[in-house]
Every structure is written in structure tokens, then in C-alpha cells.
C-alpha positions in Angstrom: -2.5 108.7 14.2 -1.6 105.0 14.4 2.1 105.4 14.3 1.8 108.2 17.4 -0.4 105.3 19.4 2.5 102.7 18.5 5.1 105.0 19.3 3.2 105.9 22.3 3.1 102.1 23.6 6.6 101.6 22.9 7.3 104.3 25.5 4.8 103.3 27.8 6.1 99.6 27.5 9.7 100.6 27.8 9.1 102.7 31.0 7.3 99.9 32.6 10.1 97.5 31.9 12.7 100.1 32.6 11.0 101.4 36.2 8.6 98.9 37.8 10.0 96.6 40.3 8.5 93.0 39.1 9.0 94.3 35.7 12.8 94.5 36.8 12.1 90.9 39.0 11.2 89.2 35.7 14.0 90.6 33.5 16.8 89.2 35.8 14.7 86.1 36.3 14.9 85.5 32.1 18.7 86.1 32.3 20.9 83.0 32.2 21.6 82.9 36.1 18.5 83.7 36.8 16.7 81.2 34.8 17.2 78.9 38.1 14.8 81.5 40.3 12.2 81.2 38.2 10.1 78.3 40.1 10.9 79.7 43.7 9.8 83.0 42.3 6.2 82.1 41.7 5.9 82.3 46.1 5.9 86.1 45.4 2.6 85.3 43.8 1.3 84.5 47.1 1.8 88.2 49.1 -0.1 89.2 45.7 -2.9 87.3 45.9 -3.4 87.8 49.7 -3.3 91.3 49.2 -6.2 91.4 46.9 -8.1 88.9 48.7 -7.2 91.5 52.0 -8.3 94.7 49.8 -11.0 92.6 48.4 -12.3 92.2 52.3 -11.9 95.9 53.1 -14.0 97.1 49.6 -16.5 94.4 50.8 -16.7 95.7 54.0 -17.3 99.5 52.7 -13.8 101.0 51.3 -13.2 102.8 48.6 -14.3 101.6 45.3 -10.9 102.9 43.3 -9.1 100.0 45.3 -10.2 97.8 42.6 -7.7 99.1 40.9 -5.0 97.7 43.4 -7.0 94.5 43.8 -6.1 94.4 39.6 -2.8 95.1 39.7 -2.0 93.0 42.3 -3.6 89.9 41.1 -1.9 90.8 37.5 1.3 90.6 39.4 0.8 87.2 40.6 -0.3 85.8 37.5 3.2 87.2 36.0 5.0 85.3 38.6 3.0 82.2 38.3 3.1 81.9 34.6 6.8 82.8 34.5 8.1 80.1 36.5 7.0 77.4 34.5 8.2 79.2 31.2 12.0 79.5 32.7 11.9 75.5 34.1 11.5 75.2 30.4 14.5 77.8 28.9 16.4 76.1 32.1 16.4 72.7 30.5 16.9 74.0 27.0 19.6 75.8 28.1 21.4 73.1 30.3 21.0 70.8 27.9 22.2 73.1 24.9 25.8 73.5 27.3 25.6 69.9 27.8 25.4 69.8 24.2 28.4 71.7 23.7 30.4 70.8 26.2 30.7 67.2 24.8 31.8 68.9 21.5 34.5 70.4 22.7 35.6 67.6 24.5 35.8 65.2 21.7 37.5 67.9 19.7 40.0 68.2 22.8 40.4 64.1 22.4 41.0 64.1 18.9 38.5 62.6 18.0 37.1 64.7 14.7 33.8 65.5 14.4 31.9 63.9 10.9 28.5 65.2 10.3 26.8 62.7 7.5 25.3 65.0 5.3 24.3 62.5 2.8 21.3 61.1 5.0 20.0 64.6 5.6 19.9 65.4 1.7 18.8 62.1 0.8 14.9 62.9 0.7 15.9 66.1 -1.1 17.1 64.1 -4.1 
């Protein structure tokens, strides 16, 4: 019984990814080139939350109760969006500075200059 409910939320998980537009939004916006929309993307959290504050309104004023639902989903939306944009500022910088990284390698290797790592003062404590 457990493995058919883990198998099940696999499925469920991987349509959700697969199909659901901010779902599809945050995947590109954890790629590489999108790591740099990450912060302007957290404005998308603002239709959200008006939305639910606007559905919130219309329940309040006597409509259905099942939009609660909606009013859910769309403030679960906005959090994504609003907790994702700090998280890819972060990868951004760990990313630019990992190239930056790299792209000084290669050009001392490209000078001539060789590259000496000094094991001996990593493996000191070790001894």
C-alpha cells in the first residue's frame, strides 16, 4: 500500500511539473539563463495575491464557498514566486562567481603560468 501512494505522488508530482504553467515558470527560472529572472519574477506574486484578496471580497460579500479553493491556490502561487526569487539571487551569485572562478583558471593556464595546489597545508592536521 505505501509503495502504490509513493508511486502515486511521483505521478501526481511529475504531472504538475510537467503541465502547470508556474510550475513550467519556475523550471525555466532555475535554469542557468533564467537564474537572472528570478527577482523580477516575484511581481507575478502580486496579480496572485490581488486575486485572492478580490475572491476573498466576493465570498465575503455572499459567493460561493468552493472559491476558497481558488483563494488557496492563488495565494500558494504567490508564495512560490516570492520565495523563489530570493533562492535564485543566491544560485545567481554562486553561479557567477563559480564562472568567475574558472575563468581565471583558464586564463592563467592560457599565460603559462602553471597551476600548484599545496597539498601539504591541507594534510597537515591530518598527520
Amino acid at each position: 500500500m505505501l509503495r502504490l501512494l509513493w508511486n502515486l505522488s511521483i505521478r501526481v508530482r511529475l504531472f504538475l511539473r510537467t503541465y502547470m504553467p508556474t510550475n513550467i515558470l519556475l523550471n525555466a527560472l532555475r535554469t542557468r539563463r533564467g537564474l537572472k529572472w528570478g527577482v523580477p519574477a516575484m511581481l507575478i506574486a502580486a496579480p496572485y495575491l490581488l486575486g485572492a484578496w478580490l475572491l476573498t471580497v466576493w465570498i465575503a460579500d455572499g459567493g460561493p464557498g468552493w472559491l476558497n479553493l481558488l483563494v488557496l491556490l492563488f495565494i500558494w502561487n504567490a508564495l512560490k514566486f516570492l520565495v523563489n526569487g530570493p533562492i535564485t539571487l543566491v544560485v545567481l551569485i554562486r553561479a557567477r562567481l563559480a564562472e568567475r572562478r574558472d575563468r581565471r583558471l583558464v586564463e592563467r593556464e592560457s599565460a603559462g603560468h602553471p597551476i600548484h595546489i599545496d597539498f601539504s597545508a591541507l594534510t597537515a592536521s591530518l598527520r
